[in-house]
N, C-alpha and C positions, 0 to 999 in steps of 0.2 A: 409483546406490548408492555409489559412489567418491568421489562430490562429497559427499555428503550425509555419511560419513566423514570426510572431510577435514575439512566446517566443524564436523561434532563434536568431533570432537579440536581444532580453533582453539581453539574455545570452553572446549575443558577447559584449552587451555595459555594461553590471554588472561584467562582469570577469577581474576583475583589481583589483591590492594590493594597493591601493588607500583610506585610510580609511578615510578620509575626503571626498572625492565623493561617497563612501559609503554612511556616515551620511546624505549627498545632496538629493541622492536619497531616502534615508526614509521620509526625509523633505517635500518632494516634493510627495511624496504619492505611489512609485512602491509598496513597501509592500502588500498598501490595494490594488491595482492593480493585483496583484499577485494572491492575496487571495480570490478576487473576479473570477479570473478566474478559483483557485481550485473550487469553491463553485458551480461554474457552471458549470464544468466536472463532479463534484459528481450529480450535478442534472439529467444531461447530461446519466450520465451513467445509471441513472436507469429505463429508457427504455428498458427493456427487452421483453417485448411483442411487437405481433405484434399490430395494423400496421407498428408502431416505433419502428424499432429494431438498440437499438446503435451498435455503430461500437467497440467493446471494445480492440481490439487493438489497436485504431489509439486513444482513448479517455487513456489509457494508458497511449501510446507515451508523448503526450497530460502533462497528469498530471506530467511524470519523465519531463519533460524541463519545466516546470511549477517550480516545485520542486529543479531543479536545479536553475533555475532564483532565485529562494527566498534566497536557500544560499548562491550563489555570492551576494546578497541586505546584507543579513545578515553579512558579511563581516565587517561588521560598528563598530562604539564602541558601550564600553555594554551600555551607556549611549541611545545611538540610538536605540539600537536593544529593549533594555528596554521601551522607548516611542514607540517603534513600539509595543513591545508585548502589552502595554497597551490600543493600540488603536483596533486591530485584533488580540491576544491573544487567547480569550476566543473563536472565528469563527475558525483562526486557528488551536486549538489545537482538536475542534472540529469535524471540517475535516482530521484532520490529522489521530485521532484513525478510523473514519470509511473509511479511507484510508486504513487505517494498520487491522482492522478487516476484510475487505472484501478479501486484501492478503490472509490474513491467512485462512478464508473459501475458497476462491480460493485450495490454496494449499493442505488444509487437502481432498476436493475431491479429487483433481489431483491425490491423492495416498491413495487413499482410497481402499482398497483389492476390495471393491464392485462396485468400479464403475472407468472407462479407463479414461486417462488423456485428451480424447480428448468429456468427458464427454457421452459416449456413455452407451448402459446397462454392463454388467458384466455377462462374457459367462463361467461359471467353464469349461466346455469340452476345450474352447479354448486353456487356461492355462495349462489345464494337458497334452494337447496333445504337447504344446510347450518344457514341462519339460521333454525331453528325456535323459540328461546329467548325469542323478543320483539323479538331488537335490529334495529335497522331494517335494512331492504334497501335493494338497489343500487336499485332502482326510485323508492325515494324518495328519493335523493341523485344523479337522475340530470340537475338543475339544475347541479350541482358539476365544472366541471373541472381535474381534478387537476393535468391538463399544463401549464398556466395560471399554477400556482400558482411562485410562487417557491421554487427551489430550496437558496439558501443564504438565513443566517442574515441580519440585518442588523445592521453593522459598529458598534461603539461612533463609529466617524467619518464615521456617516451612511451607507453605501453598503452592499455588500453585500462579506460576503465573499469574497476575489480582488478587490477592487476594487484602484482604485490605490494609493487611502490606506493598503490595509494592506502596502503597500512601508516605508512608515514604520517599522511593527512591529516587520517584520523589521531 
């Protein structure tokens, strides 16, 4: 609750079009502040066993007003935001993919044919008995494997998303 305080108030005293108090607070170190607190919600979070089991909602919560603090900071010139990437850069960018990878595993369960969004097993009888409406059943699409199928998008540079070429991109 103290953390989650904190990055509220960040956020009330970082959200200004002030690009000179921007650059103030890079100077002054929010960034690494910032970034230290992502680092510690990623560590935070992966308590998934017991005894400790995170709270991954509220660690969430947590990281978006984190996230949001950083790009009110970010606000600054590129001059700023450039000495910032150079000092936490390489941490941030860090965190930030296995931010965005564990999203994306998040979500590919959530809707995963095989298994319920609220992570439970996966009941076929349940499913067909729900589809009374017409629309077809698991039974006839049981030629289809989902697993199979490609996960990411395919890359305007031929391959697929995360491939190498989209190093380029970036």
């Amino acid at each position: 609750e103290e953390r989650v305080d904190a990055l509220e108030a960040a956020i009330a005293t970082f959200d200004h079009d002030n690009r000179d108090r921007h650059d103030h607070e890079i100077a002054v170190g929010a960034d690494i502040a910032i970034v230290k607190t992502l680092v510690f919600l990623e560590f935070k979070s992966q308590f998934r066993r017991e005894p400790i089991q995170a709270d991954m909602e509220a660690i969430t919560r947590e990281i978006g007003l984190a996230l949001n603090a950083l790009e009110c900071v970010y606000r600054a010139s590129s001059e700023s935001v450039g000495e910032s990437f150079s000092r936490v850069g390489t941490d941030l960018m860090h965190i930030l993919v296995i931010l965005i990878d564990d999203e994306v595993k998040n979500r590919l369960r959530a809707f995963s044919p095989h298994s319920s969004p609220t992570g439970g097993s996966y009941n076929r009888n349940e499913v067909e008995d729900d589809d009374k409406d017409g629309n077809q059943s698991l039974e006839d699409n049981d030629s289809v494997d989902d697993r199979k199928r490609p996960v990411t998008p395919p890359s305007p540079h031929g391959g697929s998303v995360g491939s190498i070429h989209d190093r380029d991109i970036m």
